[in-house]
Residue, then its C-alpha position, 0 to 999 in steps of 0.5 A: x134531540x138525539x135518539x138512542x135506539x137499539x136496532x132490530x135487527x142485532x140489537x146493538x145501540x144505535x142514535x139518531x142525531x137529528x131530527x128526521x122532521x127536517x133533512x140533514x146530511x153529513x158532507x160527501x162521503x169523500x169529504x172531511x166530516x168529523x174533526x181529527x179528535x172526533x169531538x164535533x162534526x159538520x153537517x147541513x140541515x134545513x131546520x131553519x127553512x133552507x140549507x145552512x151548515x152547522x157544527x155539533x159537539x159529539x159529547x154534548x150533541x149542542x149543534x150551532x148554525x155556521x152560515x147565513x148563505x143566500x144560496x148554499x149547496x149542500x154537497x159543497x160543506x168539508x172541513x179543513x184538515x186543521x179543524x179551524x175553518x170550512x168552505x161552501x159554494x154560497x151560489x156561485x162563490x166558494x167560501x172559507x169560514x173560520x169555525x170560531x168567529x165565523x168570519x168568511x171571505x170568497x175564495x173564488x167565483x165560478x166563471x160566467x158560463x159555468x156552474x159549481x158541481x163538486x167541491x172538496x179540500x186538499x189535506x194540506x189546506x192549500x188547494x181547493x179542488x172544483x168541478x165545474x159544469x157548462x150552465x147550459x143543460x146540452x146532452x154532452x156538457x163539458x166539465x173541467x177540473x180546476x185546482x183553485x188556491x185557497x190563498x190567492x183564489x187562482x185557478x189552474x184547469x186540470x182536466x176538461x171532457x165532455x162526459x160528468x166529472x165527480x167525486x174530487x179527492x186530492x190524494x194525500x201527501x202528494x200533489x195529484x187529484x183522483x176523480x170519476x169520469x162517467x156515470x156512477x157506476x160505469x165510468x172510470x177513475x183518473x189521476x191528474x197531477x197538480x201541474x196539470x201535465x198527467x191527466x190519466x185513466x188507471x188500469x183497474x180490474x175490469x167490471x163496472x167501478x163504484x165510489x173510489x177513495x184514497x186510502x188514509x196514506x196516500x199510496x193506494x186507490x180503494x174502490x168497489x167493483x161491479x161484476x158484469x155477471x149480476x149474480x157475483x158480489x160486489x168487491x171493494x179492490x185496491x189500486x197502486x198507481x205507482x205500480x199499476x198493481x191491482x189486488x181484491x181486499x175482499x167481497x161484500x154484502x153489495x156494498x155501494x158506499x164505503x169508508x174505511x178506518x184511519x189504517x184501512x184495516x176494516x171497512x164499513x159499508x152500506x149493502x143495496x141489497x133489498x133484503x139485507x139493508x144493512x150497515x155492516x164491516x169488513x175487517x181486512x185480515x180475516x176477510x169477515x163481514x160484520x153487520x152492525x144495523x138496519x139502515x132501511x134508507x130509501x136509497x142505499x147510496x144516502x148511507x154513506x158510512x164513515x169512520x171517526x179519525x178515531x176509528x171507535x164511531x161510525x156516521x151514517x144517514x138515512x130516511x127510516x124515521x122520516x126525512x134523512x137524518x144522520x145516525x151514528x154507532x160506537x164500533x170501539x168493541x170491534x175496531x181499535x182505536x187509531x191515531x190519524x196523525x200517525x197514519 
């Protein structure tokens, strides 16, 4: 099934890992995707019909189906920090399955009038973070934040507002939640502790604020800014909530998706720019833009590129051939190989 290609536009090699007669999409990119030794991943595809999480072998590129879900909400699939299990919301429920048996149980259930809207897992396993949302559609639909216990299935509300709450990220090594509140690309970045009593906006450079993320040791808040003058680039920034210390790691291609390495030495980007679509990265210390390929998706936001824990391969998705697929590049010449577990 895989296709090995080499890309038009520099002809480094690039292969298509499924096929684009059926939609598949790795987890969001903020999500655990790929297994500490970079040997499988996760992802969904509807190639049976309807949504079902599989697993792929890196080497061997054997895929097997991990569910049978009646109603499985493809942004809802992450990986768990020990490689052994994953979770889904299955409708209402949110799942826990072993990857060897595939056994699962219900972790928890969306209370009666809400509905699921994000999912993703604390590094440690312990937690899982939940967005729910009101489930009758009203133009200022409350959402909260709940932190949920993976073992025991209790849920503590962490924030609630009326405006849209994304992109959950439990930050690492410490017991705090960093999230978006408002609509993409114009709202804001908050913290909230685990115990529910700091719930907080940070004081980020002004402008409009793309997708945020951790950096891998937990100390820093890495994020795109949008300029209010149209003309400027898009800048990925770093945040320390400790200090309230902000600081430019350096300007893009209009990037509007990022990830970065396991020591945030270089990042890689989707560019929205219409004439220039392209996956590219950014190495930190010489502030120099690399591009690797055409993605050429219909929506640069499907892009979506992230690192191997590794560092030497990178996973994207994108429309070009068809439906959305996902496509991975080997960066091991440009980028050097990282240890996770000493991050």
């Amino acid at each position: 099934m895989a296709q090995r290609y080499a890309d038009a536009a520099t002809d480094f090699p690039v292969t298509r890992l499924t096929d684009p007669a059926h939609t598949s999409r790795l987890p969001p990119h903020y999500a655990r995707a790929i297994s500490k030794h970079s040997n499988f991943l996760i992802f969904v595809s509807d190639m049976t019909g309807r949504f079902e999480a599989y697993r792929m072998d890196l080497k061997t590129g054997q895929m097997r189906q991990l569910t049978e879900a009646e109603d499985l909400d493809p942004a809802s699939v992450a990986l768990l920090a020990d490689d052994r299990a994953f979770c889904y919301f299955d409708g209402d429920q949110l799942i826990a399955a072993n990857l060897a048996n595939l056994k699962t149980r219900e972790v928890y259930r969306i209370p009666d009038g809400f509905k699921r809207a994000a999912l993703n897992l604390a590094e440690d396993g312990q937690y899982a973070v939940v967005v729910e949302k009101v489930a009758v559609e009203k133009k200022d639909a409350t959402h909260r934040l709940q932190l949920v216990s993976m073992a025991s299935g209790a849920a503590r509300k962490l924030a609630e507002c009326d405006e849209e709450i994304r992109d959950p990220i439990p930050r690492p090594k410490r017991a705090s939640v960093l999230y978006a509140r408002g609509a993409a690309g114009s709202g804001s970045v908050w913290l909230a502790d685990y115990n529910g009593q700091h719930n907080y906006r940070l004081r980020i450079a002004e402008g409009g604020t793309g997708p945020a993320i951790w950096s891998p040791d937990g100390r820093t808040v890495l994020y795109l800014n949008y300029p209010e003058d149209l003309h400027k680039l898009h800048a990925i920034r770093e945040f320390t909530p400790d200090s309230n210390d902000d600081k430019l790691i350096g300007n893009t291609s209009q990037f509007v998706l990022f990830g970065c390495n396991a020591d945030a030495s270089v990042f890689v980007g989707a560019s929205g720019s219409k004439a220039s679509p392209y996956v590219l990265l950014l190495l930190r210390a010489v502030h120099r833009e690399m591009t690797l390929a055409e993605h050429r998706a219909s929506d640069p936001a499907m892009v979506a590129p992230i690192f191997a824990p590794n560092s030497q391969r990178i996973f994207f998705g994108s429309d070009r051939h068809g439906k959305p697929a996902i496509y991975a590049m080997s960066v091991e010449k440009f980028v050097e190989e990282t240890d996770a577990d000493r991050v």
